[in-house]
N, C-alpha and C positions, 0 to 999 in steps of 0.2 A: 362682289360684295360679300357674298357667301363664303368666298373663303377665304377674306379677311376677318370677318367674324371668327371665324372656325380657328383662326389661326390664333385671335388675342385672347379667346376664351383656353387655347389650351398653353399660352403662354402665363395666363393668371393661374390655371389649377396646376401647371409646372412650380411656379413659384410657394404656391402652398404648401404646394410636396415637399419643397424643400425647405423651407420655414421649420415644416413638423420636423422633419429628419435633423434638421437640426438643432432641434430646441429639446428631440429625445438623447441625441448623442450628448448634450451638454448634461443630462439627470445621470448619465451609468460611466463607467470605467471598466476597462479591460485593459490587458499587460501590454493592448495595440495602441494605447494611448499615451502620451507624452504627460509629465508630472510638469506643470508648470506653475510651482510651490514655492513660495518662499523660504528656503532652509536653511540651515547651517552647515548642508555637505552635501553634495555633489549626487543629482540623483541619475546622470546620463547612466550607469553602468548597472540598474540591479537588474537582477534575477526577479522574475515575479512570477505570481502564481496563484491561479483562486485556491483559496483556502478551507474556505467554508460557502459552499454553492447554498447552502438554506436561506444566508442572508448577505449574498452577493462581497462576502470581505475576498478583498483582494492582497496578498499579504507581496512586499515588493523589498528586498534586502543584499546585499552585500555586506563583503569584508575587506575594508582598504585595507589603510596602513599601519600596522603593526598591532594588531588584537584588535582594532576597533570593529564592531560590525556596525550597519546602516538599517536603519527598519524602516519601513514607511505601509501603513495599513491603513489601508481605504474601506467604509461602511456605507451603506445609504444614511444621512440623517434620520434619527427618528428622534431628534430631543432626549437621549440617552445616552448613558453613558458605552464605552466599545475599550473590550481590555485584550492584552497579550498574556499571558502568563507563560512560564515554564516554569514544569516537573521534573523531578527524577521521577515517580512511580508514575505522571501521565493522570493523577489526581491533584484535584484541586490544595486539599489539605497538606500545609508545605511546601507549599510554590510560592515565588512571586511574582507578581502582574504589574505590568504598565498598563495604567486607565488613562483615559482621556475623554473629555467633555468638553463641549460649548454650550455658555450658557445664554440667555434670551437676549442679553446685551450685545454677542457676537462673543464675548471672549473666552478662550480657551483655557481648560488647564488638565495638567498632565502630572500625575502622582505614582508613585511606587507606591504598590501594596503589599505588606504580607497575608498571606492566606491561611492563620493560624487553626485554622476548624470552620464550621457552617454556621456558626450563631456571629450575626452581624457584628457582636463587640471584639471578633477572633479574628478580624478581618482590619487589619492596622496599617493606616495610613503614613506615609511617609516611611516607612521600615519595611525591610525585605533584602535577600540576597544578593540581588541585582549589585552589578556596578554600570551605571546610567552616566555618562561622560556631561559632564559637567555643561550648562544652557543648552545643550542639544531638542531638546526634546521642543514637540510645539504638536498643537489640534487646530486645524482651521474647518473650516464649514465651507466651499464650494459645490455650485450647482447639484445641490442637495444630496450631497456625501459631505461624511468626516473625513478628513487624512491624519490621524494619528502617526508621528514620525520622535524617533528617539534613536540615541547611539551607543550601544552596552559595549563597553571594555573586556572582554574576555577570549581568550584563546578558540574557544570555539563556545555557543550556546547550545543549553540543553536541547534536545533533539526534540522531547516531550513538549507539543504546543498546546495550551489552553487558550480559545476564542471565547468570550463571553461578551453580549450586551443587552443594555438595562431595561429595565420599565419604562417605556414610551412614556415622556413627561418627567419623568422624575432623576434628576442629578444631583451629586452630592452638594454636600455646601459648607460652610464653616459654620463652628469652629475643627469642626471634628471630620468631615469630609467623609460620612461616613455612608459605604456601600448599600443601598438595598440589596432585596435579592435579584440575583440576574433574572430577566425574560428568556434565555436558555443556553445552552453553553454546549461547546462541542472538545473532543481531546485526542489529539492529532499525533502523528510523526513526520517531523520534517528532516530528510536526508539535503543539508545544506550545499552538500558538493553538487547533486544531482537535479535537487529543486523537486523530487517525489515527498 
């Protein structure tokens, strides 16, 4: 009897164990996990790579067919907004960003930004350098990350990467969709052949 007992009590704290272990793997991402997103292009082939270890962005990209690249950038949720940017100087000022949010409704949206200076009105919605391939782009909200994913047309992208995201709470809105300041932002070099 005693070591039936023994046996169904460590058959119920095995099962908890794994309950937990699973209920943690479904909150995080890593490049060891499979994207099982809804998109517009094909995510079996990228390249990925943390990007920003301060707040777990996971940046994941390729280059199909003929100048298109793929991006797909993964953040914890924090009800903020999570951007991409690319530099020539590796500063903010003169760059432009792909933002993305979701809002308390579930739904998504994804804008080019230009990054005309640091005062909020220099920061212009819908305009910027980018060439963003047309309905590509999409933000969903899964087990409490964002996946930010869009497709830029260009022979190769700037090498210069800007991560930023927002003030926990606070996302843009209409009419103006207009950025607060970030919660902190980091500015990277990505060697796209290499993935350094």
């Amino acid at each position: 009897m005693k070591l039936s007992s023994i046996s169904i009590i460590f058959f119920f704290a095995t099962l908890q164990a794994l309950s937990v272990l699973q209920v943690n793997s479904q909150s995080t991402d890593s490049c060891n996990s499979n994207l099982n997103l809804d998109l517009p292009f094909d995510t079996s082939l990228l390249n990925c790579l943390p990007v920003w270890s301060r707040h777990d962005f996971i940046l994941r990209y390729v280059r199909n067919l003929s100048n298109v690249w793929n991006f797909v950038l993964s953040a914890p949720d924090t009800n903020s907004f999570v951007a991409m940017g690319f530099s020539t100087t590796g500063q903010m000022v003169g760059s432009s960003a792909v933002v993305g949010w979701v809002s308390a409704d579930g739904s998504g949206t994804v804008k080019q930004y230009f990054l005309g200076g640091q005062r909020p009105n220099l920061v212009v919605a819908d305009q910027g350098n980018l060439t963003i391939v047309e309905n590509s782009t999409s933000i969903t909200s899964r087990s409490s990350r964002v996946y930010l994913a869009f497709q830029l047309n260009t022979s190769q992208p700037l090498s210069r990467v800007l991560y930023s995201v927002g003030q926990i709470g606070v996302i843009p809105s209409a009419p103006g969709f207009a950025l607060a300041e970030h919660r902190d932002k980091v500015s990277t070099v990505l060697n796209y052949r290499t993935g350094n």
